[in-house]
N, C-alpha and C positions, 0 to 999 in steps of 0.2 A: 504494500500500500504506500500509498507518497504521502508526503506532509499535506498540508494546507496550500493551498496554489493561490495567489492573486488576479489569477485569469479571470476574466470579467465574464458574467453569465446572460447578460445581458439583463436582469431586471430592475438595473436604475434608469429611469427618464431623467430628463435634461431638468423635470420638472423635481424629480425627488432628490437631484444633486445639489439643483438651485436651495436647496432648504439648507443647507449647511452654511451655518451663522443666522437665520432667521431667527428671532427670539420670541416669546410667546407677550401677549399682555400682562402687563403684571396682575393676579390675580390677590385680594388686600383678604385677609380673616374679617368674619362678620363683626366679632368679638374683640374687646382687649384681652388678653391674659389676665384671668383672674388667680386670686391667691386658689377659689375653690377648684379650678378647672386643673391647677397647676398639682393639688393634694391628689384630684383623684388618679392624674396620671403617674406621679410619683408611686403610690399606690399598685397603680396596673403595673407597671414595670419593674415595683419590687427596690425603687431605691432607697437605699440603707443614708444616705450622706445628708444630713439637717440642714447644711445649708440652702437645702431645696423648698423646706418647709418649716424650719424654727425662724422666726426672725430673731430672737436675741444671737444666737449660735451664729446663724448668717450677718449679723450687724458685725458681729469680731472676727469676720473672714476675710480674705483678700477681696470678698466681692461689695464687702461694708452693703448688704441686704440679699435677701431670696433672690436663689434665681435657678433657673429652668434647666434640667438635664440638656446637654449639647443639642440629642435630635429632637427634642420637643418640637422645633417648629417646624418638621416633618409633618406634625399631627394634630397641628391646630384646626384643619379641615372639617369644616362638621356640615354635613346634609342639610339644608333649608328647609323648612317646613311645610311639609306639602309633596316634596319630591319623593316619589320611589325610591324603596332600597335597590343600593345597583346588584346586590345578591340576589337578588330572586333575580337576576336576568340568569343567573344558573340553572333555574328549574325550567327553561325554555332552552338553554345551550350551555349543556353539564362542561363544554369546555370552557367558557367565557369566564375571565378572570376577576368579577369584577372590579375592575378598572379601566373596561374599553381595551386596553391594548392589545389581549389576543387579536381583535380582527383590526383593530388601526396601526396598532403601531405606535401610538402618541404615547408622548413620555408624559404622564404624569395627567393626563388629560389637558393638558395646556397647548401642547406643541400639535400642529396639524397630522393626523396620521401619513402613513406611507401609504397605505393600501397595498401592498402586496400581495402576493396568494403563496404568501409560504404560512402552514397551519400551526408551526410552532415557535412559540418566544420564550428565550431561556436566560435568567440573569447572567450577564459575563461578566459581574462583578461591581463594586461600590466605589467610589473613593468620596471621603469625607474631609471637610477641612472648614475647624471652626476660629470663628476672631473674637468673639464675646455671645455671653449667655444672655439667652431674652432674660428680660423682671416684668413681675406684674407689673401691670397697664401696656407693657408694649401690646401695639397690634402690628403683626407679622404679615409683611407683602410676599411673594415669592412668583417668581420669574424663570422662567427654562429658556436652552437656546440648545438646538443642535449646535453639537461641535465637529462632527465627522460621521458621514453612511458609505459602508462602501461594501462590495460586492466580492464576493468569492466563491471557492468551490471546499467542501470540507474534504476530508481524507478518502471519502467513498465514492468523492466528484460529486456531490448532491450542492446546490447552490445555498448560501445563506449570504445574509445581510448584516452586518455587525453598527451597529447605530451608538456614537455615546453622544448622550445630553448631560448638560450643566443646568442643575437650580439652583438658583441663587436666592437666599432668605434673608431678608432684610427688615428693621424694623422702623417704627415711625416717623425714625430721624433719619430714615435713608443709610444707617450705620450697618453695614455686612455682619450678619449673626453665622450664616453656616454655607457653605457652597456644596453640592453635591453631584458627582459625577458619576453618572450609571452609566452600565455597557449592556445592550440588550441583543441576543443575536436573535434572529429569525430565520428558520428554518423550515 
């Protein structure tokens, strides 16, 4: 069997190459980060460290008040009132991830899908890179941009698409909280 080939397969358009650097609209949380929103996610995730949630403990920290585990504002996202769970779009397409991606493509639902007709999206990994932690009352913007789609053959010569996008989280004062670089292959 051979490595991974960069021979082109042919299913980028001129239109899905042009997406590289487009960036999404910045999408703002409905919400400020509240002290309560902050305990219960603390809670779901099991962290141990008070500066998250004591404010005296947090006032004599290096962060002199609370503040937000690193990916917190990964998951300030919360469903509008009214809308559909995107989960049950499972019980109509047990592959559908809800997130839209299996059949788009889009990262993070921000960024315009590819359309492709490759049936499967597999994570090719993270990268994380934080500059400061949200505090209550920030409200958290966040913004995606392709950074590179490119086209190949994998070892069995079957085509996929290797996509990485960057979101960028930022908060009310326009000050970078966390950047995020996923790699998504499609196959």
């Amino acid at each position: 069997m051979s490595e991974q080939t960069a021979e082109p397969v042919g299913l980028l358009t001129d239109e899905i190459r042009a997406l590289v650097g487009v960036r999404s609209a910045p999408r703002t949380a409905r919400v400020p980060l509240s002290a309560d929103a902050l305990r219960r996610f603390v809670h779901a995730v099991m962290e141990e460290d008070p500066v998250h949630w004591d404010p005296e403990i947090a006032e004599d920290s290096r962060y002199a008040g609370v503040v937000a585990p690193p990916l917190y504002p990964m998951h300030v996202w919360h469903r509008a009132p009214g809308l559909p769970d995107p989960l049950e779009a499972v019980r109509a397409d047990p592959q559908d991830d809800g997130l839209g991606m299996s059949r788009t493509g889009a990262a993070h639902g921000l960024l315009p899908g590819l359309g492709l007709p490759l049936p499967r999206l597999l994570n090719g990994g993270t990268e994380a890179e934080f500059f400061q932690l949200a505090r209550v009352g920030d409200v958290i913007t966040t913004q995606a941009e392709y950074l590179d789609i490119r086209e190949r053959r994998n070892r069995r010569g079957e085509p996929m698409v290797i996509v990485r996008a960057r979101t960028t989280y930022t908060n009310q004062d326009g000050a970078t909280l966390a950047t995020i670089t996923s790699t998504t292959i499609q196959r």
